[in-house]
Phi, psi and omega in degrees: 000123173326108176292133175232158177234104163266101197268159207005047190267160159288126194244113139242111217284340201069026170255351182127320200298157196315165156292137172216163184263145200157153176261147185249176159223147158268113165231098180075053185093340202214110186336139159215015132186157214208118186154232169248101169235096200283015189261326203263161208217081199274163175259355196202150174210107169267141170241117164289351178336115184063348161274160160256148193260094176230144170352159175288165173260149184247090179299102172284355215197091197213154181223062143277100176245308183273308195298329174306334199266345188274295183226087184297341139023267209020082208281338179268000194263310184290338193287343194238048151057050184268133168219015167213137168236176150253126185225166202078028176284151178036082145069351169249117218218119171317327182189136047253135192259085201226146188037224201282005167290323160303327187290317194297317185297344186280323195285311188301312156329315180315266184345315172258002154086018178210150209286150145283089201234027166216122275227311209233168180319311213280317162253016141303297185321268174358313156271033156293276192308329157341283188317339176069027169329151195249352173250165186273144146229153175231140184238145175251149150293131170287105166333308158318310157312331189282258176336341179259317179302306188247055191193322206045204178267044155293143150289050186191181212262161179281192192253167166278322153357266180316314181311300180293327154310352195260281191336303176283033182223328162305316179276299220303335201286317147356280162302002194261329185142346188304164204231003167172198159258183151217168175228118206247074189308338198285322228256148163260154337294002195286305205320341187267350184293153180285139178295334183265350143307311168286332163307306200276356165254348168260020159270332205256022140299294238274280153201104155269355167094015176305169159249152202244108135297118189213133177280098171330159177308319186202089187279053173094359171261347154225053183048078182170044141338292193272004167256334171308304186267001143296312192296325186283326180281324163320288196290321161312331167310299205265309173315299203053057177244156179275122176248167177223088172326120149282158173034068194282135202185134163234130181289335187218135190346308200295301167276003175303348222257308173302004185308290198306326183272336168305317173348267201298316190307328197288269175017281162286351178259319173312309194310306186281043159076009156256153202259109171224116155220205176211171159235158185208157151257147189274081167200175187235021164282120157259186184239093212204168169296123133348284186321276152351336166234030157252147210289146198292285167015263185351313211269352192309178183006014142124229176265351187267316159275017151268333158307335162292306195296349147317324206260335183293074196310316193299292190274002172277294184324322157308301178310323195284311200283356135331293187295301201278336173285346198262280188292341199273304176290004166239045166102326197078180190344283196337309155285021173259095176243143183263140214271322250188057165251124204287305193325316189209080176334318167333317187264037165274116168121334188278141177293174148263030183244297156329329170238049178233310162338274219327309203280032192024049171264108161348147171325295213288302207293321170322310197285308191287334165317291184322280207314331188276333193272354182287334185242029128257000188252334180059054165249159185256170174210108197289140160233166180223091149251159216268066213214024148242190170270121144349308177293330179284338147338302182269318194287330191270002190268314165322017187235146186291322227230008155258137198272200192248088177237137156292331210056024193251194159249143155296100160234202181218170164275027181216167168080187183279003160259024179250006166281134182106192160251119187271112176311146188289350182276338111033293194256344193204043182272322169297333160290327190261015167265314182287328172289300198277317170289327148245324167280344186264258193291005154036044159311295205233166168289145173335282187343294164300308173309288170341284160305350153290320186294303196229281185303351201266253162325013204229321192267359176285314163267000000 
């Protein structure tokens, strides 16, 4: 291995502290020394003359988990100075893949054209390191995956059986390398688990020395926000797990108002001795399923029995006004565009207020369209919506103790990771903190934004 010298570039080591000028050397891999060093006789010499110099970046918050198996690259996570991600974010995990949690994982492998030939954590990794990925990974087991394995989309509390089975299945993946859980609470099947089901399986995060990660229950479309993020600090109490808020955000217009008290609740559970911080990406565009704003009841047992229930004139009326309450508090048609449809691509770039023209439909009957042909085809249907404020943006990104997650993928422009529409934080969420948030509009510091980057998740996991 090649020795290197990177010379006079400005280092921001990422503990915070000023920027300075100075030089590293590299050997076998490895800083071996950081300062001036005119004594060393490097095989490679970089001049760094006017750039900064910083840690590789830690995507705290990431979903390759399959696209990493396509293109170990992972060209859109390294190019914006990604050199770790965490995957198996908001309750979904590549593995243990048992009962109808496999099928679910075969149907997403369709898609990306590669087999599932593995069961349990441990030889998820194993198939990582295979692939010869280009990035570092920290993997979460997904509650959901857990909870699909052995509960499938039943709607009710598990058995102690089933409990314990979720339980052992959490260690094991742990003991396998995983570095902790996640939770995608907003999501089926978790959305039917009990706030005191996640507490008794994040004692058995908690120890083994996991980290417990969660898409809260609710960011604000259904109205009940600020019960959401008690619940994610409730369970870091009782659990006695280190939590991590994903993607902190509030969705919808009505509640933007609330920021400053999600705040001040984090806030205040820090004082008091819980390790609660977060993450976010810089836009106000979320990212999200269709499927995900039909009411969880609709959704038990999956996609076959929401196409019956569909069939149903009583209860399809239900599902619509559900449905339509849902679009209405997230901006409506207009913010909805859709990232991700397999059936008919054609509406891929499109609102749903544009591809409701086309089908001459109301917002609402188009949307109720999409969904029966999507959960009969047992396809997904991506949105990228446009429903947050901008000033809450700058306020959760200005708190010390929130890091950096894309929510994105590793993906490329070509190939099969080039299907869909890819929301831009995939490709740019660390470039538009560092061009906008800090050299433009100078929220935070170079320093900081670093440190937010790299040390900061780095002391989390």
């Amino acid at each position: 291995m090649q020795s290197i010298l990177i010379k006079d570039g400005i280092i921001v080591d990422g503990t915070g502290k000023p920027g300075y000028k100075g030089d590293l050397y590299i050997e076998k891999g490895i800083i071996a020394s950081i300062g001036r060093t005119t004594d060393f006789k490097p095989d490679f010499e970089i001049n760094a003359s006017g750039l900064v110099v910083s840690p590789g970046f830690i995507d705290m918050h990431g979903h390759s988990d399959y696209t990493l198996l396509v293109n170990p690259f992972a060209d859109s996570k390294i190019r914006q100075g990604i050199t770790a991600e965490v995957i198996g974010n908001c309750g979904q995990s590549a593995a243990p893949l048992v009962g109808e949690a496999r099928e679910e994982a075969e149907r997403i492998a369709e898609r990306y054209e590669i087999d599932v030939d593995w069961t349990y954590m441990g030889e998820y990794i194993e198939r990582l390191e295979r692939s010869g990925i280009s990035i570092n990974v920290a993997a979460l087991v997904g509650f959901g995956t857990i909870r699909l394995s052995v509960m499938g989309y039943e709607a009710r509390d598990p058995t102690d059986k089933e409990l314990n089975e979720m339980k052992s299945l959490v260690a094991r993946s742990i003991d396998e390398g995983a570095v902790g859980m996640s939770t995608g609470l907003r999501y089926v099947p978790q959305s039917y688990a009990k706030t005191e089901e996640v507490i008794e399986i994040s004692k058995v995060v908690a120890e083994k020395g996991g980290i417990y990660t969660s898409h809260i229950r609710d960011e604000g479309d259904g109205g009940r926000l600020i019960e959401a993020i008690e619940e994610a600090i409730r369970i870091g109490r009782e659990a006695g797990v280190s939590v991590e808020i994903s993607h902190l955000k509030i969705l919808a217009k009505p509640l933007w108002n609330l920021c400053d008290k999600m705040l001040d609740l984090i806030e205040t559970a820090r004082k008091e001795g819980i390790d609660v911080t977060a993450d976010q990406y810089p836009y106000r565009a979320s990212g999200t399923s269709l499927m995900a704003w039909i009411p969880k009841w609709a959704r038990e047992g999956g996609n076959e029995k929401l196409v019956e229930r569909l069939k149903d004139p009583e209860i399809r009326e239900k599902i619509r006004e559900k449905l339509a309450e849902v679009i209405e508090i997230r901006g409506g048609g207009d913010n909805a565009l859709i990232s991700r449809f397999e059936p008919n691509p054609d509406f891929e770039g499109k609102t749903l207020t544009e591809v409701a023209k086309e089908l001459n439909l109301p917002v609402i009957e188009a949307a109720m369209k999409l969904v029966e042909i999507a959960a009969k085809e047992k396809k997904g249907i991506g949105i990228v919506n446009f429903n947050q404020s901008e000033e809450n943006v700058r306020k959760i990104m200005s708190k010390p103790w929130v890091m950096v997650g894309t929510d994105g993928y590793a993906l490329k422009p070509e190939g099969v990771l080039a299907k869909g529409v890819a929301h831009p934080r995939s490709y740019g969420t660390f470039p538009r903190i560092l061009g906008r948030y800090v050299r433009e509009e100078k929220l935070i510091s170079l320093e900081e934004a670093i440190r937010k980057m790299t040390s900061l998740p780095a002391k989390k996991l």
